[in-house]
FIKOLZA-1660 file (N, C-alpha, C; in steps of 0.1 Angstrom, whole numbers, plus 5000, padded with zeros to 4 digits):
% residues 186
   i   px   py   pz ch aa at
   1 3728 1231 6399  A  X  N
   1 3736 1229 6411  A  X CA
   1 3730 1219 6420  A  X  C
   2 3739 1210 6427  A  X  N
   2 3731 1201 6435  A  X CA
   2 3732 1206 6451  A  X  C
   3 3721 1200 6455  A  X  N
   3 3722 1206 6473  A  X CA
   3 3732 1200 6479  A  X  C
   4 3745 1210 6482  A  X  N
   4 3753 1208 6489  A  X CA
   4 3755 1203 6505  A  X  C
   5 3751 1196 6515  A  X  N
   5 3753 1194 6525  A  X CA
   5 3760 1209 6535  A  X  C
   6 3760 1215 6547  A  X  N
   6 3767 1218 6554  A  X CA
   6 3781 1214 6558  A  X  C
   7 3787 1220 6558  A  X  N
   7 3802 1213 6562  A  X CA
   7 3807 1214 6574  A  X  C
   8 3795 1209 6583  A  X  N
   8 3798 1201 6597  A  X CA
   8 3798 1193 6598  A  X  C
   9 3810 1185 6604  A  X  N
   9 3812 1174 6607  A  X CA
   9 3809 1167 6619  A  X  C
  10 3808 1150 6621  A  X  N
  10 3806 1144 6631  A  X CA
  10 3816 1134 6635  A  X  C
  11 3829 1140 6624  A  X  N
  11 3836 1129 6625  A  X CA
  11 3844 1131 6641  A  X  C
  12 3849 1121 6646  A  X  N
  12 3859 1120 6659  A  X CA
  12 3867 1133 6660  A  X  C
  13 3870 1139 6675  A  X  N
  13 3880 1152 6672  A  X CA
  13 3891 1147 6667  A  X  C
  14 3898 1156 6658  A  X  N
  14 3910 1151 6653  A  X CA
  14 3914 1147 6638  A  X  C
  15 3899 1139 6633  A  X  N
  15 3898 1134 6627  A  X CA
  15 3897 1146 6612  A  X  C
  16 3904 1150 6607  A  X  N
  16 3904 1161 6595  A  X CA
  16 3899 1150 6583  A  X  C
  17 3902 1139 6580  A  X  N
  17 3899 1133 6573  A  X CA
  17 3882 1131 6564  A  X  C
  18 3876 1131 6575  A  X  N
  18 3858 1132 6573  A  X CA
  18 3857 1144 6566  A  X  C
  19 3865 1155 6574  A  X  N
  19 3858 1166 6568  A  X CA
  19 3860 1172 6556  A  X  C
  20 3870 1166 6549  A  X  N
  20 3882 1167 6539  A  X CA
  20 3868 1159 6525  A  X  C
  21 3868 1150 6533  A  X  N
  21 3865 1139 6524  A  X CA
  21 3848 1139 6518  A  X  C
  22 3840 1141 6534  A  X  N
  22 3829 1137 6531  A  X CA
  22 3818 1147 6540  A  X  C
  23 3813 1158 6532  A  X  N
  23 3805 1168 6539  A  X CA
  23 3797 1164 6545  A  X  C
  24 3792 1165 6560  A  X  N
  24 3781 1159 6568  A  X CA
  24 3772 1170 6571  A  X  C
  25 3761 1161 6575  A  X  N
  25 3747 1170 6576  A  X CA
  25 3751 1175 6592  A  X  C
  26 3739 1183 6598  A  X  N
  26 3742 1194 6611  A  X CA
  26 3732 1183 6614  A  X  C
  27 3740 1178 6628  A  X  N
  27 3728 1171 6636  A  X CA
  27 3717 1179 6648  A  X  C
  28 3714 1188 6640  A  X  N
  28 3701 1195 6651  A  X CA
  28 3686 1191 6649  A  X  C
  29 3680 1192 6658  A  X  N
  29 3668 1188 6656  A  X CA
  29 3656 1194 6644  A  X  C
  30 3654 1177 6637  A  X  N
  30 3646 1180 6626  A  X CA
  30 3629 1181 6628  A  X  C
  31 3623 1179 6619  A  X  N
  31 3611 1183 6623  A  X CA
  31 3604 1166 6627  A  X  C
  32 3612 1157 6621  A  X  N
  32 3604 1141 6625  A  X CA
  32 3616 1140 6637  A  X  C
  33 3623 1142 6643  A  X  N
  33 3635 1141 6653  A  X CA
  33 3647 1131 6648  A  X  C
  34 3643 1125 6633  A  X  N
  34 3654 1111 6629  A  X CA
  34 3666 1123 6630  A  X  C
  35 3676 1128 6637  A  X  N
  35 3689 1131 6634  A  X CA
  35 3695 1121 6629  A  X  C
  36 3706 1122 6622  A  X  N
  36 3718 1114 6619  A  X CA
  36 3726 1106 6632  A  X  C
  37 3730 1111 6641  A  X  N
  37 3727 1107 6652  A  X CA
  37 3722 1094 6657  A  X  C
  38 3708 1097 6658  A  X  N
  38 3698 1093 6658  A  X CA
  38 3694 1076 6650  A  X  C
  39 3696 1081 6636  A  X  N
  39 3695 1069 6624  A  X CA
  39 3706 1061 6624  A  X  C
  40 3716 1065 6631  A  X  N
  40 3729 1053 6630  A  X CA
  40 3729 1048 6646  A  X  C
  41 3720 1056 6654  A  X  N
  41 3722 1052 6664  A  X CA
  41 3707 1032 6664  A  X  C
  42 3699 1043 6655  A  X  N
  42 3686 1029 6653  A  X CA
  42 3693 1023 6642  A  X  C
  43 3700 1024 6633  A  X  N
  43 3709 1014 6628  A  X CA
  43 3716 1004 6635  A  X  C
  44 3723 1003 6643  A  X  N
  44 3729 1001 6649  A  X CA
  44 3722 0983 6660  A  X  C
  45 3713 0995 6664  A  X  N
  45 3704 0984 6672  A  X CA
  45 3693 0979 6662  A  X  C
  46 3686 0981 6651  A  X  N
  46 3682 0971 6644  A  X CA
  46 3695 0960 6641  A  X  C
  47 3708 0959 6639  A  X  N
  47 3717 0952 6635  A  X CA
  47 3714 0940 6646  A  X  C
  48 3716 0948 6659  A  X  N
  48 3715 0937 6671  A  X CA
  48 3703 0928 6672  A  X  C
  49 3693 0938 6671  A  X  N
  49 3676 0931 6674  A  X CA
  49 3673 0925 6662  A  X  C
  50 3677 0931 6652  A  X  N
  50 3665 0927 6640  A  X CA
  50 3652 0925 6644  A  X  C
  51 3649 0936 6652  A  X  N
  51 3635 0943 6651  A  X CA
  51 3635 0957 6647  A  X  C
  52 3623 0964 6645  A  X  N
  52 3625 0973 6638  A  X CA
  52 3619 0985 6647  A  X  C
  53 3609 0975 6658  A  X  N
  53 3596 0978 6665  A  X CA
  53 3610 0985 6684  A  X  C
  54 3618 0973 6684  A  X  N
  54 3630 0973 6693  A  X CA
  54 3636 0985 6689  A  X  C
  55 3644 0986 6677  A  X  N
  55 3648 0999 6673  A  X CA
  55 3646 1013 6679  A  X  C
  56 3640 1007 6674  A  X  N
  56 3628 1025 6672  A  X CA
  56 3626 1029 6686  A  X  C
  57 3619 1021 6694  A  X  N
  57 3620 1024 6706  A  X CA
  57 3628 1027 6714  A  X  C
  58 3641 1019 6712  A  X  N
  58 3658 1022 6719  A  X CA
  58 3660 1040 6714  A  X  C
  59 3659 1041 6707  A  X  N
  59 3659 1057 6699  A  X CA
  59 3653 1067 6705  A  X  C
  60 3638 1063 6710  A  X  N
  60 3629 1070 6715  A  X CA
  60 3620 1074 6702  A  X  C
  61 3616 1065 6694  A  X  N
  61 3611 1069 6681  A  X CA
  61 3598 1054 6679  A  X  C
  62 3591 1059 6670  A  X  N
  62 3582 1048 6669  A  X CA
  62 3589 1042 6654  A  X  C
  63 3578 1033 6655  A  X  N
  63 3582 1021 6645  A  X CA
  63 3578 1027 6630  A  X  C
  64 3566 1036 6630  A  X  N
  64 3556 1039 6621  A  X CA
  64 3570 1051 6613  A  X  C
  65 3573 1060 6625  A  X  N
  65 3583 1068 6620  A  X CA
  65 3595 1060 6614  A  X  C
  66 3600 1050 6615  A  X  N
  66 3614 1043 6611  A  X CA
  66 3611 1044 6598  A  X  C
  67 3602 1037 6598  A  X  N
  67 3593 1029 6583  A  X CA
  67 3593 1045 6575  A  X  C
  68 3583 1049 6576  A  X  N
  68 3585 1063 6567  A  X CA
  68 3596 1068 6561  A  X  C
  69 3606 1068 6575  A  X  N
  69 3619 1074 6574  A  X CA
  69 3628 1071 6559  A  X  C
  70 3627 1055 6562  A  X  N
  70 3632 1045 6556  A  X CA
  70 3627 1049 6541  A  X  C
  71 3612 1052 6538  A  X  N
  71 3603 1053 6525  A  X CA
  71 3609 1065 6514  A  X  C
  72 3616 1077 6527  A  X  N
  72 3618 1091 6524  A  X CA
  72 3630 1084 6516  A  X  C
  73 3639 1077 6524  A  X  N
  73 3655 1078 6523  A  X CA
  73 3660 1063 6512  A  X  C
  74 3647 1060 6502  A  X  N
  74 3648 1051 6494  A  X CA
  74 3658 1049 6487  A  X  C
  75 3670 1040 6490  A  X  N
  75 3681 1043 6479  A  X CA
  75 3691 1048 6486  A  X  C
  76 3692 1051 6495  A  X  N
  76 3704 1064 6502  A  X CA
  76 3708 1054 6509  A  X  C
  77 3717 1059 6515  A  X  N
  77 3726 1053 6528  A  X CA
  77 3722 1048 6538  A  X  C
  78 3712 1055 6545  A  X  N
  78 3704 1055 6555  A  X CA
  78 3696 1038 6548  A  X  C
  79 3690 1036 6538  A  X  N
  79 3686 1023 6530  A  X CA
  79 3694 1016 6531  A  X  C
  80 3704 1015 6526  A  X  N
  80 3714 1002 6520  A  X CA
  80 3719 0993 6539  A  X  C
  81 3720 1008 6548  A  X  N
  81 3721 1000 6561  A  X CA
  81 3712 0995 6568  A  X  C
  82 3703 0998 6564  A  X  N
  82 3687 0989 6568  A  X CA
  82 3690 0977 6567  A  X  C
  83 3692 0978 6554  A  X  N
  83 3690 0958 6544  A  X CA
  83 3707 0952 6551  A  X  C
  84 3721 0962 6554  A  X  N
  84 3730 0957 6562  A  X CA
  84 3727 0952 6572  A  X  C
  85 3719 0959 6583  A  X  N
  85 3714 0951 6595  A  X CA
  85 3707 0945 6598  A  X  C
  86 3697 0939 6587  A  X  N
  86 3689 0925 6585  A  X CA
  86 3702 0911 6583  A  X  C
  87 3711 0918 6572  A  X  N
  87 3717 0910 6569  A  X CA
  87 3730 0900 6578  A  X  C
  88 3734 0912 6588  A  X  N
  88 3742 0907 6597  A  X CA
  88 3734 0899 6606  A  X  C
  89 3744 0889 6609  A  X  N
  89 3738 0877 6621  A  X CA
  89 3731 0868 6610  A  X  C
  90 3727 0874 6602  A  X  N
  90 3718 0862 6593  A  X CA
  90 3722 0848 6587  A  X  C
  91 3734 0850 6586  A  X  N
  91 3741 0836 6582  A  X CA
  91 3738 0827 6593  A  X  C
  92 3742 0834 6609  A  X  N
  92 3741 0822 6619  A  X CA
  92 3725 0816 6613  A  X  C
  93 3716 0823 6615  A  X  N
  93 3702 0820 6617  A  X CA
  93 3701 0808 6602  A  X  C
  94 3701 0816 6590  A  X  N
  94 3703 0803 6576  A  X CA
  94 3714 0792 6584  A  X  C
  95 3722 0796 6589  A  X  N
  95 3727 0782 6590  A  X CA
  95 3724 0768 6603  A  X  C
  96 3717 0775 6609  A  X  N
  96 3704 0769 6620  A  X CA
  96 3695 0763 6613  A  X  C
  97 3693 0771 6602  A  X  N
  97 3674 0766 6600  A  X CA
  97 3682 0754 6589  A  X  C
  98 3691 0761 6579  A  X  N
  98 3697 0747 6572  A  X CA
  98 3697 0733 6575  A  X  C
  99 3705 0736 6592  A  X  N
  99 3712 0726 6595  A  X CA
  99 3700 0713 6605  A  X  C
 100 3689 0727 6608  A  X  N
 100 3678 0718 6611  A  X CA
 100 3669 0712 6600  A  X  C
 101 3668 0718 6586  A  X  N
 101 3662 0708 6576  A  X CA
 101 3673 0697 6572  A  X  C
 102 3680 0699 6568  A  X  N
 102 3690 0688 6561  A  X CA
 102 3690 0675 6574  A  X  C
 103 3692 0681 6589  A  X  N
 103 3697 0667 6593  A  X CA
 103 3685 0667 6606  A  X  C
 104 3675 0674 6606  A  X  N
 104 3663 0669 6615  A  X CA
 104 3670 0673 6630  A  X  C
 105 3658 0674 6635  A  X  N
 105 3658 0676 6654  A  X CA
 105 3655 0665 6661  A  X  C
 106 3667 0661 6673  A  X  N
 106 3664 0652 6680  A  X CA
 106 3654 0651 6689  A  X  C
 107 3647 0644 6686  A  X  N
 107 3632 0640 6701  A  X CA
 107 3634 0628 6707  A  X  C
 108 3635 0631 6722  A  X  N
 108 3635 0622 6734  A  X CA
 108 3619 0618 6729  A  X  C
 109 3622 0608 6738  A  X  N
 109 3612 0600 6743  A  X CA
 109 3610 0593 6758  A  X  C
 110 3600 0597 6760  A  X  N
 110 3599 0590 6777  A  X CA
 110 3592 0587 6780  A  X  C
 111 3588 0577 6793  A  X  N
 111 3582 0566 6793  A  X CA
 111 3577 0568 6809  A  X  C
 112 3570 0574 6816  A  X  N
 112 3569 0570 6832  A  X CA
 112 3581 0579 6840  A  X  C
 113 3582 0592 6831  A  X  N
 113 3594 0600 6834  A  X CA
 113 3611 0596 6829  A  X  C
 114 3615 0586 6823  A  X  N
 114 3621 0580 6821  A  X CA
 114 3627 0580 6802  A  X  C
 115 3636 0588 6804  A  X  N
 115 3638 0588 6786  A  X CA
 115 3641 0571 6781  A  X  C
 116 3634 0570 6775  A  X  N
 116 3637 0552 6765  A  X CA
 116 3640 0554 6754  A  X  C
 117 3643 0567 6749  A  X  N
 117 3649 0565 6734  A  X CA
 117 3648 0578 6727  A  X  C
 118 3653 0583 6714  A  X  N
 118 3651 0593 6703  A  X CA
 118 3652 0588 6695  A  X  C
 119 3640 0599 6684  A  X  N
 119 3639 0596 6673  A  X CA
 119 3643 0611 6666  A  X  C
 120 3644 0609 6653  A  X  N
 120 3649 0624 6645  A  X CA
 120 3638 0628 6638  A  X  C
 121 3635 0642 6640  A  X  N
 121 3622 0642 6633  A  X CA
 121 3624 0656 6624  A  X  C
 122 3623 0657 6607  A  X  N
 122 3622 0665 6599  A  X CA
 122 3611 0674 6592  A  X  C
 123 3614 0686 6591  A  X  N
 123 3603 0695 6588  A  X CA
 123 3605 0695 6577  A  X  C
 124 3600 0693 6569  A  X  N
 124 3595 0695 6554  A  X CA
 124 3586 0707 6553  A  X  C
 125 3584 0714 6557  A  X  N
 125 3580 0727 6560  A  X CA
 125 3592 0737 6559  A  X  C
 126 3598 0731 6566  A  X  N
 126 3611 0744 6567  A  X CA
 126 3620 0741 6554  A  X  C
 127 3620 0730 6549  A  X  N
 127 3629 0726 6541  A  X CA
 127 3627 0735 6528  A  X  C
 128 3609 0734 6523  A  X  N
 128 3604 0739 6517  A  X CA
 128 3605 0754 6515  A  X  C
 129 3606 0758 6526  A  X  N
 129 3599 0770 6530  A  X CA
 129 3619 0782 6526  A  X  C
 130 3626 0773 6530  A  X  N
 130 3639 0777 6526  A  X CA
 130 3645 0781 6512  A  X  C
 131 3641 0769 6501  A  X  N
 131 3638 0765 6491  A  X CA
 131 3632 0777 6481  A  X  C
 132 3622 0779 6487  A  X  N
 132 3614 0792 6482  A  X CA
 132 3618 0806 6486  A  X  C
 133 3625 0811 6496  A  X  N
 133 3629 0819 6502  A  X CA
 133 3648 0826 6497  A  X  C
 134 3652 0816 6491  A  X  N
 134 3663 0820 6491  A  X CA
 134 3670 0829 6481  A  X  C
 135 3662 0832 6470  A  X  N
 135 3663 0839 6464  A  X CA
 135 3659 0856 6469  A  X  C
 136 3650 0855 6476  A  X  N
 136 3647 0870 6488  A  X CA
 136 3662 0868 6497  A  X  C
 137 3667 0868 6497  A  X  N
 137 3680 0869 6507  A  X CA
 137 3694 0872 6498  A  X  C
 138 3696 0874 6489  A  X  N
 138 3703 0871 6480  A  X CA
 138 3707 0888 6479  A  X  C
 139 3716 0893 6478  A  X  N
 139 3713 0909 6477  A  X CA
 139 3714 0911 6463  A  X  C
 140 3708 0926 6461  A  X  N
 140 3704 0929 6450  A  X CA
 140 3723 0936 6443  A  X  C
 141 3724 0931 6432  A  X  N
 141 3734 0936 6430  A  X CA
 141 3734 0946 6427  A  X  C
 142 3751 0954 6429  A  X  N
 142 3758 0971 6426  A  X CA
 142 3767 0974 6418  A  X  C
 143 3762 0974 6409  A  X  N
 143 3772 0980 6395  A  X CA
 143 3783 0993 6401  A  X  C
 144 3792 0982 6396  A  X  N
 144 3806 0997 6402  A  X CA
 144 3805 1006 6403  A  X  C
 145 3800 1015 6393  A  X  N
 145 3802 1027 6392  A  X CA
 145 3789 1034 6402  A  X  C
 146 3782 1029 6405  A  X  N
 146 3771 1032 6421  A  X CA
 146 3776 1035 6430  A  X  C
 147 3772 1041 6433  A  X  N
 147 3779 1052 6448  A  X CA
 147 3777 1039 6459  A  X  C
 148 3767 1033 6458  A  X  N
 148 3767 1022 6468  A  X CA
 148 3776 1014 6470  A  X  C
 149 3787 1012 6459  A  X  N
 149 3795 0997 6458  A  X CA
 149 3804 1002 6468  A  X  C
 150 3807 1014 6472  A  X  N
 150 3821 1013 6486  A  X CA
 150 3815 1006 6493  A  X  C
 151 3804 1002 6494  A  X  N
 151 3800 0994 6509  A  X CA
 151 3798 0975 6508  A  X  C
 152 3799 0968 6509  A  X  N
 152 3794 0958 6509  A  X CA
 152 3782 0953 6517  A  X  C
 153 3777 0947 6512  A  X  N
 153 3762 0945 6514  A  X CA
 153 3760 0939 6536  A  X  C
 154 3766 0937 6538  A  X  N
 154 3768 0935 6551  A  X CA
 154 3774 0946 6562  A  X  C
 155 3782 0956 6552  A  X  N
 155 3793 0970 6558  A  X CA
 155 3784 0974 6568  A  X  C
 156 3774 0970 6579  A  X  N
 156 3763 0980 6592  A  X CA
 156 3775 0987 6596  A  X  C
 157 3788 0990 6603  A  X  N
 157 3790 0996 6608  A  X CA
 157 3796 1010 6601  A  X  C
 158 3806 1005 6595  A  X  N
 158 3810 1016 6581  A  X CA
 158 3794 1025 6578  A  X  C
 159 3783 1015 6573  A  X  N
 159 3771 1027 6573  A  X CA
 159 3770 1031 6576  A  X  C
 160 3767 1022 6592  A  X  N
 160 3761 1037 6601  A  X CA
 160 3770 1053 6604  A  X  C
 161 3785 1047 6601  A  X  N
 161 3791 1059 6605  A  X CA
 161 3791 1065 6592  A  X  C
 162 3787 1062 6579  A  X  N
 162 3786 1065 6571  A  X CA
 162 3772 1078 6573  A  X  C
 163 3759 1069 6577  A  X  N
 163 3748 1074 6579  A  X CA
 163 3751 1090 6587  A  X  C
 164 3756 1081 6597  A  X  N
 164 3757 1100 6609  A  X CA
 164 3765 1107 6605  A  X  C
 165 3776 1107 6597  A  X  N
 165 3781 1117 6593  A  X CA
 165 3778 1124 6586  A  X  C
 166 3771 1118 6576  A  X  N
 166 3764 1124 6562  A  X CA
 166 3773 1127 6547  A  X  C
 167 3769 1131 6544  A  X  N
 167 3756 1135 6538  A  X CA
 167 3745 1125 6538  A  X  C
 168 3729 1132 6537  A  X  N
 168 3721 1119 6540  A  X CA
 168 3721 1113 6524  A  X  C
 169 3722 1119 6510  A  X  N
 169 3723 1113 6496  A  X CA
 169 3738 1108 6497  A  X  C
 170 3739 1097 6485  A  X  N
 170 3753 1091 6482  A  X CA
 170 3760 1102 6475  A  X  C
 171 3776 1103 6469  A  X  N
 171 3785 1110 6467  A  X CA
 171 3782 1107 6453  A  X  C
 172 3785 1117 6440  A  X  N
 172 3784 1117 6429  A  X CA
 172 3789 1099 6423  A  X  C
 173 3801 1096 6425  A  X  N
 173 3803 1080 6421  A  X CA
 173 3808 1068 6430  A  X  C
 174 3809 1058 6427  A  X  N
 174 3818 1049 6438  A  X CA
 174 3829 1051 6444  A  X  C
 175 3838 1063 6431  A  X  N
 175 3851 1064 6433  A  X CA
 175 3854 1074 6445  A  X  C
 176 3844 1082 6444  A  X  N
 176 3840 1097 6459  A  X CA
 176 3838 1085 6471  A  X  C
 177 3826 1079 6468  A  X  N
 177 3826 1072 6483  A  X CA
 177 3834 1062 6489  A  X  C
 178 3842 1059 6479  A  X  N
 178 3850 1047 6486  A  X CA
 178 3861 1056 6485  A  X  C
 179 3867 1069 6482  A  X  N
 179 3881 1076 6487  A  X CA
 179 3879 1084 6498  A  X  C
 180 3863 1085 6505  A  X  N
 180 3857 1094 6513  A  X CA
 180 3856 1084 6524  A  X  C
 181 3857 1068 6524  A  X  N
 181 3856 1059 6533  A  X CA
 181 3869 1057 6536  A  X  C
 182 3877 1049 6528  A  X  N
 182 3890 1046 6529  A  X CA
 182 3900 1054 6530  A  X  C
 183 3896 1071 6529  A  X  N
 183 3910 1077 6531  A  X CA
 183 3917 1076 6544  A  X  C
 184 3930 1076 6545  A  X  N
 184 3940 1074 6557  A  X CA
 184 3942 1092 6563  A  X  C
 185 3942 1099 6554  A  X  N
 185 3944 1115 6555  A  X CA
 185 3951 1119 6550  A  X  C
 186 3963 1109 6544  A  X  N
 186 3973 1112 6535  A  X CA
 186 3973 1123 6525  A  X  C
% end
């Protein structure tokens, strides 16, 4: 028999659907204080900061504890939206650093306080450094049948409400978690 979650919910009043669908954990205080609550709430704002150090703090939680947290919940939900809230915003940022290797940064020039001209100047550093790196960005793929695949590698908010409501492990297959995300109530 597997450990069944509590069947309290955190979904919205009203909402029968969560509780129908997808059994959530009791948000009371645990012995490290990460509630559910809590982990979607530092989800949430790692998405914004992409800091981890920022996070944690907004929470009222240290960095040292995130990290652990994170170590315990290897693979779970609470995981996959980690690597979601690195991932959001990150296109803007690759597409900065791109657009400053491919076509170089403008530099003034000035003379006696007096701009006299620009020149374009390219980092071959960054170009490099892109080059080698892009394969670390790339998500790891999710075979269908993975409880993970209802989510898309970018889903932070779906997670997080995913995260707080619980359960903190994924649902037996893809087909549970994505009829436990997408049900209408029907």
């Amino acid at each position: 028999m597997t450990d069944q979650p509590h069947p309290a919910s955190f979904a919205p009043a009203g909402d029968d659907t969560a509780d129908a669908q997808l059994p959530a954990t009791i948000d009371t205080a645990r012995h490290d204080g990460w509630t559910p609550a809590r982990q979607a709430a530092f989800l949430r704002e790692l998405g914004a900061s992409h800091s981890v150090s920022a996070a944690a703090k907004a929470v009222g939680m240290s960095r040292q504890s995130a990290y652990r947290l994170r170590a315990r919940l290897r693979g779970k939900p609470f995981d996959k939206a980690w690597d979601a809230a690195f991932i959001t915003r990150f296109d803007v940022l690759a597409e900065a650093a791109l657009e400053r290797a491919l076509h170089g940064v403008e530099v003034p020039h000035y003379h006696q306080g007096e701009l006299i001209g620009t020149s374009r100047k390219f980092d071959e550093r960054l170009t490099v450094a892109l080059l080698a790196m892009r394969a670390q960005f790339a998500p790891r793929p999710v075979r269908d049948w993975e409880p993970a695949a209802a989510f898309e590698p970018d889903d932070l908010d779906p997670l997080c409400d995913r995260v707080e409501r619980g359960p903190e492990n994924w649902l037996d297959d893809s087909d549970l978690e994505a009829d436990a995300r997408f049900s209408d109530g029907a």
